[in-house]
KOLFI-76234 format. One record per residue (C-alpha): residue in one letter; x, y, z. Coordinates in steps of 0.25 Angstrom, whole numbers, always signed. Layout:
N
[A; [X; Y; Z]]
...
***
This chain:
474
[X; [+10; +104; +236]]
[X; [+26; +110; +237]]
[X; [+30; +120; +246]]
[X; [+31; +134; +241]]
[X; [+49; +139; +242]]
[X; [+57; +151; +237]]
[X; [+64; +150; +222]]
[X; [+70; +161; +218]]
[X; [+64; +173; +221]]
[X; [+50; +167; +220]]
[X; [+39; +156; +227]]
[X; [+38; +143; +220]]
[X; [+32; +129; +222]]
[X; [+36; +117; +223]]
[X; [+35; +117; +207]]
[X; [+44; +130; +206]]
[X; [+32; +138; +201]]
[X; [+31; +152; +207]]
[X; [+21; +155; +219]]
[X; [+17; +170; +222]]
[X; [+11; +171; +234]]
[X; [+0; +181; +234]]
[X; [-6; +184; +248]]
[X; [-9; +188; +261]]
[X; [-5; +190; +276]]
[X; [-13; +184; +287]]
[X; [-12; +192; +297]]
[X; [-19; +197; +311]]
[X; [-23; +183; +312]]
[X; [-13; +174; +318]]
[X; [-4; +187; +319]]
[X; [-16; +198; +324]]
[X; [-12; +212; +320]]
[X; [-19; +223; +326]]
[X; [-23; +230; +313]]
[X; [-27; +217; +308]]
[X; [-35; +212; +319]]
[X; [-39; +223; +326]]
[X; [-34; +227; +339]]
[X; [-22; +235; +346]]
[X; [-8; +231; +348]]
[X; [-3; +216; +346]]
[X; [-9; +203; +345]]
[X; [-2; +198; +358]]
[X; [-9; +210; +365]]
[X; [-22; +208; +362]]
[X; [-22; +193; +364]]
[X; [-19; +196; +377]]
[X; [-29; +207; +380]]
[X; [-39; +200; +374]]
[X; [-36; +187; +384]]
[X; [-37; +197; +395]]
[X; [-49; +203; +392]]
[X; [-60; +190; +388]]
[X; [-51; +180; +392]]
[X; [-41; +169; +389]]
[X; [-53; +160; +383]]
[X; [-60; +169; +375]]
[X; [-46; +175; +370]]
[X; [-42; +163; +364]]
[X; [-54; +161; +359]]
[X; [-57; +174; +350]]
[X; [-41; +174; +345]]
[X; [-43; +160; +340]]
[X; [-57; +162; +333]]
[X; [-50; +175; +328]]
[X; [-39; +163; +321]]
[X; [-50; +154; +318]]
[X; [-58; +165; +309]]
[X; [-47; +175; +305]]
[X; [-43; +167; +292]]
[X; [-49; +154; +288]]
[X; [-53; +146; +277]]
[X; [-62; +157; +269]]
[X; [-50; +165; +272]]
[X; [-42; +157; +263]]
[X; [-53; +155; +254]]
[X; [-53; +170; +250]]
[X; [-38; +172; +251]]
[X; [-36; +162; +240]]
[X; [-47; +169; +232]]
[X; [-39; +180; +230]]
[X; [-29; +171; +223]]
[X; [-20; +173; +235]]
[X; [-11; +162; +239]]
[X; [-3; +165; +251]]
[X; [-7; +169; +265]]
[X; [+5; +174; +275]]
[X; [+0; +171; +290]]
[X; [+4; +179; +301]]
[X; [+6; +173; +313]]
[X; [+11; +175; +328]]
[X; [+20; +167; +336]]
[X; [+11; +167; +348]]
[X; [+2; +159; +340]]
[X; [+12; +148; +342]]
[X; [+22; +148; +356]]
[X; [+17; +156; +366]]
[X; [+27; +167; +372]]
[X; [+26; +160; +386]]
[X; [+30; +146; +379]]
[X; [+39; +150; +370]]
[X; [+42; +139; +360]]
[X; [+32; +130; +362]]
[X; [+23; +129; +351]]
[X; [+7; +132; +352]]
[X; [+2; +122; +342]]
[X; [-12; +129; +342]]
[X; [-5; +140; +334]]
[X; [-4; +131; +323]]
[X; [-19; +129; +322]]
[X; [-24; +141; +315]]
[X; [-11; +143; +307]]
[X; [-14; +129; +302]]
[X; [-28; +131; +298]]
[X; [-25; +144; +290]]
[X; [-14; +139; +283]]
[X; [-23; +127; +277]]
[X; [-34; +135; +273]]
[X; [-25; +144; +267]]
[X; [-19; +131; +260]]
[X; [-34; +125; +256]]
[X; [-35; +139; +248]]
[X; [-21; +136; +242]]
[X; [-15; +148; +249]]
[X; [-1; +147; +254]]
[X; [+3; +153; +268]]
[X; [+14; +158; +274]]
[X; [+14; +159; +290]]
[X; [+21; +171; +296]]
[X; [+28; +175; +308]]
[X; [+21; +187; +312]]
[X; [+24; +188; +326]]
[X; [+36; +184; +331]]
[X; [+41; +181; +346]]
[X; [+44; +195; +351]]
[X; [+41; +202; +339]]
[X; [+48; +203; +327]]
[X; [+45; +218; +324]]
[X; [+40; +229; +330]]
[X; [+26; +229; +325]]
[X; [+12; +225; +330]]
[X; [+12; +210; +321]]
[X; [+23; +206; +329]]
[X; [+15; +205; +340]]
[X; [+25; +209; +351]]
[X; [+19; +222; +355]]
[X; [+32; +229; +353]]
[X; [+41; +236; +343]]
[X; [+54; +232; +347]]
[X; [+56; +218; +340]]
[X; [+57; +207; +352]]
[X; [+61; +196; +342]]
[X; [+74; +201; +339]]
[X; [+78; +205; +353]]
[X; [+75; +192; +358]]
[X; [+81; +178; +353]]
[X; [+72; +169; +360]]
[X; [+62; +175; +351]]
[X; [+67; +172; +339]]
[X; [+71; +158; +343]]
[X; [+57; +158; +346]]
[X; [+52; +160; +332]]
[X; [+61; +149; +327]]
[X; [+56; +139; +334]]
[X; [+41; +145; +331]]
[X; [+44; +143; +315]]
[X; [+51; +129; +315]]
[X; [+38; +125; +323]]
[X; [+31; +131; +313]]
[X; [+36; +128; +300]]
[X; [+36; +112; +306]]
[X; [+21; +114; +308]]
[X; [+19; +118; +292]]
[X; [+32; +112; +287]]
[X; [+23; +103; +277]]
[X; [+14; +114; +273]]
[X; [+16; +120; +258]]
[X; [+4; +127; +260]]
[X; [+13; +136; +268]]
[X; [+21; +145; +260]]
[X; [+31; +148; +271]]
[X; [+35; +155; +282]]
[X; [+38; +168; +286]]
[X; [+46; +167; +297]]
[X; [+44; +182; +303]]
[X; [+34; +195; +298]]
[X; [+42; +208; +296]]
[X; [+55; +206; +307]]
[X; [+60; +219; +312]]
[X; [+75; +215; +316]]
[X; [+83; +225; +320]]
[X; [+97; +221; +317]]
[X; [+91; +213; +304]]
[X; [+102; +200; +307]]
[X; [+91; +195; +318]]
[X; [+82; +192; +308]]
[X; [+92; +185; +300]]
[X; [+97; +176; +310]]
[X; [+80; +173; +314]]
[X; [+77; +168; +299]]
[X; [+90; +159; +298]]
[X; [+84; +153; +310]]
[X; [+69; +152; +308]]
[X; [+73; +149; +295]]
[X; [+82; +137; +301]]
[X; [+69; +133; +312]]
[X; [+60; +131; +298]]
[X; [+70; +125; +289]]
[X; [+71; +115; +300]]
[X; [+56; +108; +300]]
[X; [+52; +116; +285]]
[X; [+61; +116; +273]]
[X; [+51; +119; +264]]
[X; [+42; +131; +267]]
[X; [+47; +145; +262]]
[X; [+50; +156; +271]]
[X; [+47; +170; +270]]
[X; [+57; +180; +277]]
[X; [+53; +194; +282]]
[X; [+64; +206; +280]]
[X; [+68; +213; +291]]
[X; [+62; +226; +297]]
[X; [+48; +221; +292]]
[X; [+51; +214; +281]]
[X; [+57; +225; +274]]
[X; [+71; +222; +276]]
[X; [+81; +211; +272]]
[X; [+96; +218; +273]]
[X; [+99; +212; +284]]
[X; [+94; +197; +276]]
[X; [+106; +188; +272]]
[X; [+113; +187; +258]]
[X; [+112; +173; +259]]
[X; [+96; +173; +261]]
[X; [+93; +164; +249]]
[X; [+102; +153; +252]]
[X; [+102; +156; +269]]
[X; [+86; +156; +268]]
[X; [+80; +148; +256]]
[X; [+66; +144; +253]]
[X; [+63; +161; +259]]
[X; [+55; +173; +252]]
[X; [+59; +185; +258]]
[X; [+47; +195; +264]]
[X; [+44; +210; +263]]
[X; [+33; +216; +266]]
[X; [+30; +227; +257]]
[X; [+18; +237; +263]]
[X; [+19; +249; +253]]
[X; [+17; +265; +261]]
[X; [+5; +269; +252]]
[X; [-4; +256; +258]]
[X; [-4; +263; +270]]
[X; [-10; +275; +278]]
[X; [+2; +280; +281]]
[X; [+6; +283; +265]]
[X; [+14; +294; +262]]
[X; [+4; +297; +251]]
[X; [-9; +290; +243]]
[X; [-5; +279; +234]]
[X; [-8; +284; +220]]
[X; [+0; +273; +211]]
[X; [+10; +285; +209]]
[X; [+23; +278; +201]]
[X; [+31; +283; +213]]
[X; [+22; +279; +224]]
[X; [+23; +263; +216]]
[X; [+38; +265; +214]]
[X; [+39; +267; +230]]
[X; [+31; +254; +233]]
[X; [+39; +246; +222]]
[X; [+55; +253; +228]]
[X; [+50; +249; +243]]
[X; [+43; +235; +238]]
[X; [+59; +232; +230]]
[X; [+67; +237; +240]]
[X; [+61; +229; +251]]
[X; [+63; +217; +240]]
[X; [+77; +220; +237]]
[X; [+85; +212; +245]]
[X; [+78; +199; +241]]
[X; [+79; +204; +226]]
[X; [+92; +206; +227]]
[X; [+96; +191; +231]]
[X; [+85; +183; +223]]
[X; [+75; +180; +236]]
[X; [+61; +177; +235]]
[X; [+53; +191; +240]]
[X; [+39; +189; +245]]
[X; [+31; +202; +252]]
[X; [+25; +198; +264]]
[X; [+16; +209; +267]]
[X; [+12; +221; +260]]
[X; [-3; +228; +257]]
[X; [-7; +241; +260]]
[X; [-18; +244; +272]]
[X; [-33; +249; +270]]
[X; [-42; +259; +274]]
[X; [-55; +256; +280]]
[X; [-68; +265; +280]]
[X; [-69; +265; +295]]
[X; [-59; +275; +298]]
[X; [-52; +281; +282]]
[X; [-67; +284; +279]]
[X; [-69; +290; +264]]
[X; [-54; +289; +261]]
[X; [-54; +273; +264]]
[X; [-58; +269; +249]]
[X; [-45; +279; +242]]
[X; [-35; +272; +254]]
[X; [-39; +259; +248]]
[X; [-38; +261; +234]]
[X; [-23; +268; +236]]
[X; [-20; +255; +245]]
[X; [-25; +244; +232]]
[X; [-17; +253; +226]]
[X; [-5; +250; +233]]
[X; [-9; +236; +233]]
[X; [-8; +236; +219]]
[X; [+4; +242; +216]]
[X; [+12; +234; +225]]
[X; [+7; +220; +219]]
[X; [+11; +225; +206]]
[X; [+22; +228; +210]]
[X; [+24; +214; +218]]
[X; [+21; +209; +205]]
[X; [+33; +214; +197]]
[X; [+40; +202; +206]]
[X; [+29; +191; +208]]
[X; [+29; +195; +222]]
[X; [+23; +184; +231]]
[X; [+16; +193; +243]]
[X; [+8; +194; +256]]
[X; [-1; +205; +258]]
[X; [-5; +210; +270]]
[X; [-15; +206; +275]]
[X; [-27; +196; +274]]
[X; [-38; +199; +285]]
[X; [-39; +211; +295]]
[X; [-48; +222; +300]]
[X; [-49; +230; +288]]
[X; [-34; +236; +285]]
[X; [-29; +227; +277]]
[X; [-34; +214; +275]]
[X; [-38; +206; +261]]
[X; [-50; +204; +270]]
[X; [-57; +212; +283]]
[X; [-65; +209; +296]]
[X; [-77; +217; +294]]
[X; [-81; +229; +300]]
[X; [-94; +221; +304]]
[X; [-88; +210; +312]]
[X; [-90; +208; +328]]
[X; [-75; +211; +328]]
[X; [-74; +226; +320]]
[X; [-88; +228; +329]]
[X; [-81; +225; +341]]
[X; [-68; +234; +338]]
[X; [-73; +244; +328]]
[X; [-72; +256; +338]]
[X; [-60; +251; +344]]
[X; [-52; +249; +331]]
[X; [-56; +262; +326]]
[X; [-50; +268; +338]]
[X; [-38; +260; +336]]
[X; [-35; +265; +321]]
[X; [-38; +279; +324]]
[X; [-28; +276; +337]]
[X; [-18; +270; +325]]
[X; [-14; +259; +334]]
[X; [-11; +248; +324]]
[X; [+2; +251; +317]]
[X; [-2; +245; +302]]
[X; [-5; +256; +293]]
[X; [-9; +264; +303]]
[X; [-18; +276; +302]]
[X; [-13; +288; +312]]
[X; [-19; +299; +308]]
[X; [-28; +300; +319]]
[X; [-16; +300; +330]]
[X; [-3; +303; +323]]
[X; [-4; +318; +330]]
[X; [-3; +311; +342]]
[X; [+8; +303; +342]]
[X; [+18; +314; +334]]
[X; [+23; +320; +347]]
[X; [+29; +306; +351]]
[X; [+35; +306; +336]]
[X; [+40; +322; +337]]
[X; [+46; +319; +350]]
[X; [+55; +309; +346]]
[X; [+58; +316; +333]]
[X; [+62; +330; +342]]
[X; [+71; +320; +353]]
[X; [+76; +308; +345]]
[X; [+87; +309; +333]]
[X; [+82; +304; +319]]
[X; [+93; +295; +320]]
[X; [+89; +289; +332]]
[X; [+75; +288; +327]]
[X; [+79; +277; +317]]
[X; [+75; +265; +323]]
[X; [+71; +250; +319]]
[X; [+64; +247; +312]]
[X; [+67; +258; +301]]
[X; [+51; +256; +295]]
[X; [+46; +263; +308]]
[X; [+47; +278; +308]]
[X; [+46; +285; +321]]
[X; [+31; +289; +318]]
[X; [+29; +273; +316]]
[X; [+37; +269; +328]]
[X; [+31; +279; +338]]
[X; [+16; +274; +331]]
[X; [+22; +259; +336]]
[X; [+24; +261; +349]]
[X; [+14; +272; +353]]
[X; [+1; +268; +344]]
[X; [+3; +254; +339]]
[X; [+7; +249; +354]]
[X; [+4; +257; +365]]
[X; [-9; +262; +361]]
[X; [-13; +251; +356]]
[X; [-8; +242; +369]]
[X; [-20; +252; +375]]
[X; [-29; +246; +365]]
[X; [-28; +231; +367]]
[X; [-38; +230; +378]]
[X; [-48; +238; +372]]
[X; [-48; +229; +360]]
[X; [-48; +217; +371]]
[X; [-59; +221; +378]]
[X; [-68; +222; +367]]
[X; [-69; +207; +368]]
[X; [-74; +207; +381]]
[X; [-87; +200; +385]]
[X; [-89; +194; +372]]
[X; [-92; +177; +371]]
[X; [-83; +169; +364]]
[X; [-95; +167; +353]]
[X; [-94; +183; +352]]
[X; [-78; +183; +352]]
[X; [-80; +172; +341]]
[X; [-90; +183; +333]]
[X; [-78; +191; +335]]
[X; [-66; +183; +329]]
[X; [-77; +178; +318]]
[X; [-76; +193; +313]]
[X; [-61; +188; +306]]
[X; [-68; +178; +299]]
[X; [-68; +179; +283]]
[X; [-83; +182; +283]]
[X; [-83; +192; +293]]
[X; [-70; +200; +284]]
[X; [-73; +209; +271]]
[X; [-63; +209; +259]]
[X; [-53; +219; +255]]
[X; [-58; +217; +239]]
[X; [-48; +228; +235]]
[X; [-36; +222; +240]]
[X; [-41; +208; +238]]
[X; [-43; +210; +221]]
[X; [-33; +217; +219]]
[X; [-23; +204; +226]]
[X; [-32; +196; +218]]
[X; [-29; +202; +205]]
[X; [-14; +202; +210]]
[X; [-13; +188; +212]]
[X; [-21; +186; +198]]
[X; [-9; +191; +190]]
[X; [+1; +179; +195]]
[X; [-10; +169; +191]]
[X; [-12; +175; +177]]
***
């Protein structure tokens, strides 16, 4: 079997024939996202809570049965049945060196990577392994798992020198699998000055090429992938073998919409203008594009109530209209995302699993509190917050508002810092103290709820990817 590489503007194999990779984003798993998973704040907090409030032992133990079960081998299975071909995992430094020990690598980090990646291969589903969360944090947000919003990795060289030495290690340990599609050395980077993340991928780029001449890589714009002004003239021959990412979430998939998605010609002529722009600077060179992410979110019964099933249909709709519009392009992609709790996932922990039991009136609580950031829901405390946001309007210039990154309005920013943080750093106990006094038989019961068994299919979302990915085979 040959290694998958960039020619052109397309994907080929080792026979030159053109490869579009249909797929999907494994996150909240080796990466946990509160929306996805299920509690406040960042991954590193409630790890930590959690060990406080059961126990080093039994910690360990639930957060690798929750690895063990989350995706496996019926997992793949499925995925493939779609006709899919492509998985993007996300995973999280920490799984691999320990801020403590810096750069010395935990070898145990390897083992449920490694496992998913064979199944995936068994099913003859291609994956790429992605850099969610970087020392320090590479952006603001939630998935970098930093607990801030001021971009640690940038300010501090000794991180990125640490994520150098994190890839060569890593592209060493799969140099000779061409199951592995390539790697994406970094999810959504927010640099500031834009030249930092040029001067990060010609040395990550340098670690790799150094063990691993052969796998592709995947490189994230700047300012969430969204951004590639500050990207070199000379990217094709500076960076060869590369597909450059966007990530192209469309306005109408989300609750914050400015209006209902009714297929209007102007409301698809908006999507295809943002999906071309963000595409341009590759267009204009001759580069390879792939999306990275994209998809709207859903709503669930529990709390939209009667207006749930007309959300969703307008959200297929979406969906819809940007694959064809991907298709105009033969657009290799990677939506977003696999499994959750019910927001967005392919696939969904039931409701009636011992883990939604066990939370249910918590994470009510927590989406009518709006403390995860994604596709938030605010309508039952914007009120509240507005003073904060008129108080800086009536004392602050509007050209000193203008702050990086330019994607984050004053009302998004003051929703950051106030909800998705410090409300939610009030919530990461609760969640932790849930799991107090239960065995290890019941804490496996708990993580078991992530299995594919215990999940239910998103069937609209999933047909209509199906009857997507039929096309290129016809």
């Amino acid at each position: 079997m040959s290694f998958l590489r960039v020619s052109g503007t397309k994907i080929v194999d080792g026979e030159g024939k053109e490869v579009i990779l249909h797929g999907a984003g494994l996150g909240g798993w080796m990466t946990m996202e509160n929306f996805i998973s299920g509690y406040p704040g960042c991954e590193f907090q409630i790890r930590d809570a959690l060990q406080l409030a059961i126990g080093k032992e039994k910690s360990e133990f639930f957060f690798d049965k929750f690895l063990e079960y989350f995706f496996a081998d019926p997992d793949a299975a499925f995925f493939k049945s779609l006709g899919l071909n492509c998985i993007r995992i996300a995973v999280n430094y920490r799984h691999f060196e320990d801020n403590d020990n810096p750069r010395v690598l935990k070898p145990e980090g390897f083992r449920h990577l490694d496992r998913v990646i064979e199944a995936c291969a068994k099913h003859s589903v291609y994956t790429i392994i992605d850099m969610h969360a970087a020392p320090g944090g590479q952006n603001g947000g939630w998935h970098s798992d930093a607990g801030v919003h001021i971009a640690g990795f940038w300010i501090h060289k000794d991180f990125q020198d640490r994520l150098v030495w994190l890839w060569t290690e890593i592209a060493q340990h799969y140099k000779d699998n061409p199951w592995i599609a390539g790697y994406n050395p970094m999810n959504e980077p927010a640099d500031p000055k834009g030249t930092g993340l040029v001067t990060f991928y010609d040395r990550v780029i340098d670690g790799i090429r150094s063990v691993d001449p052969n796998h592709m890589l995947f490189l994230d714009g700047n300012t969430y992938s969204i951004d590639f002004s500050a990207f070199p003239d000379d990217a094709k021959d500076r960076w060869p073998n590369t597909a450059y990412a966007i990530h192209d979430y469309a306005i109408y998939g989300f609750p914050s919409t400015p209006e209902p998605y009714t297929r209007t010609p102007e409301q698809i002529e908006n999507m295809k203008k943002t999906y071309k722009r963000k595409r341009a600077w590759m267009d204009e060179r001759g580069l390879c594009v792939w999306n990275g992410e994209w998809g709207p979110v859903y709503a669930r019964k529990e709390y939209d109530g009667e207006d749930t099933d007309i959300i969703n249909e307008q959200r297929y709709n979406v969906l819809k209209d940007q694959l064809d519009i991907y298709r105009e392009n033969q657009l290799s992609w990677s939506i977003w995302l696999y499994k959750d709790i019910g927001f967005q996932g392919m696939v969904y922990v039931s409701r009636e699993t011992p883990y939604m039991k066990l939370l249910d009136k918590f994470l009510e609580r927590k989406f009518r509190l709006a403390v995860d950031a994604w596709g938030t829901n605010d309508r039952y405390i914007k009120h509240m917050y507005r003073p904060i946001i008129d108080l800086i309007k009536e004392n602050v210039a509007e050209e000193h508002r203008q702050l990086y990154p330019p994607i984050w309005n004053l009302e998004n920013r003051a929703a950051r810092l106030s909800r998705t943080m410090l409300v939610a750093e009030y919530m990461v106990k609760e969640w932790a103290d849930a799991f107090k006094g239960l065995s290890a038989e019941q804490l496996d019961e708990i993580a078991a709820s992530f299995k594919f068994e215990n999940c239910l299919k998103r069937d609209g979302l999933n047909k209509i990817l199906t009857e997507h990915a039929e096309l290129y085979r016809k």
